[in-house]
N, C-alpha and C positions, 0 to 999 in steps of 0.2 A: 795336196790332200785337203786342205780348208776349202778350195775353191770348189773343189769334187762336191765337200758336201754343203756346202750354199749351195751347190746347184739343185744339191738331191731337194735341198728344203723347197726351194722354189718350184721343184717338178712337184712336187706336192702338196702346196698350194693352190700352184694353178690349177692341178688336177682336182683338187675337191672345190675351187670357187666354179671354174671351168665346166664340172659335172652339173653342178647346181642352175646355173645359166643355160647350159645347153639341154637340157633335164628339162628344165622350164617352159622354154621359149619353144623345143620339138613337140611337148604336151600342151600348148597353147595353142598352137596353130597346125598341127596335123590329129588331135586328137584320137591320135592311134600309138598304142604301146608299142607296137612292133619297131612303128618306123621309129619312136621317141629312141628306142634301144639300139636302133641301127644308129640313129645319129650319133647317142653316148658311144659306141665300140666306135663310127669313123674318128671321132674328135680324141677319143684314147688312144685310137691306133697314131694317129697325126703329132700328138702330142708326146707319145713316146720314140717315135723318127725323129723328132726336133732334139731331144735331149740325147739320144742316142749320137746322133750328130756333135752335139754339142761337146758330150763329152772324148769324143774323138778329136776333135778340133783341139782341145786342150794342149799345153805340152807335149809332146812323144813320146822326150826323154823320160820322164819321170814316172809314164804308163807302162813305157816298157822295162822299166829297173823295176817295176813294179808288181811284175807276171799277175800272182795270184790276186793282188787286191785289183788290179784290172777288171777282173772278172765279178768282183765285188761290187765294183764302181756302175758295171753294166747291167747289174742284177733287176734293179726296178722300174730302170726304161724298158728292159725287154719284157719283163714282165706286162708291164703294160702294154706294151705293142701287142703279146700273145692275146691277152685277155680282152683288147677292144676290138682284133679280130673274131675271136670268140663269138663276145656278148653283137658286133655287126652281124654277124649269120646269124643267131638265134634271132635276133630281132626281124630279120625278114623273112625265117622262115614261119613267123609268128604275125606277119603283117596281117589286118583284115584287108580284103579286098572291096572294101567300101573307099566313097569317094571323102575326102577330110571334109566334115560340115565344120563351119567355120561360125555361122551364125543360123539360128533357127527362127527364119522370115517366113512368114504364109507367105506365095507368090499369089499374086492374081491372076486369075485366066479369064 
């Protein structure tokens, strides 16, 4: 049970430094909300498979003498995985269809 919820602290962590970095670096270099938001929901969805995993991986026994708190245990990986699928389709159905300016260079012609 302590190790359950180390874990949870850590998926939560990483989820808000995680967000912040991936938040960043997709609004930095693609300069478009949409995709910024797809990226947040892939890395949410990916991030919530990892711990979902994880905590299967755990003991067996002591998940399965365990029934209902099981279900406890899975409660905010899957939430997560729900919500980064979510917020990935909003995000692309929100994409603009311009091309990412990256930097604004007069060109010469």
């Amino acid at each position: 049970m302590k190790k359950t919820t180390s874990l949870l602290i850590l998926c939560v962590a990483l989820f808000v430094i995680g967000t912040g970095l991936v938040g960043f670096l997709a609004v930095t270099f693609t300069q478009d909300i949409g995709y910024t938001f797809a990226q947040l929901g892939l890395f949410w969805f990916v991030l919530g498979i990892l711990f979902v995993w994880q905590i299967q991986k755990q003991d067996k026994a002591s998940l399965l003498q365990a029934g209902i708190f099981r279900r406890k245990q899975l409660a905010v990986p899957l939430v997560m995985v729900m919500f980064g699928v979510l917020v990935f389709v909003w995000g692309f159905s929100h994409k603009n269809n311009q091309e990412p300016q990256l930097h604004n260079i007069d060109y010469i012609e």
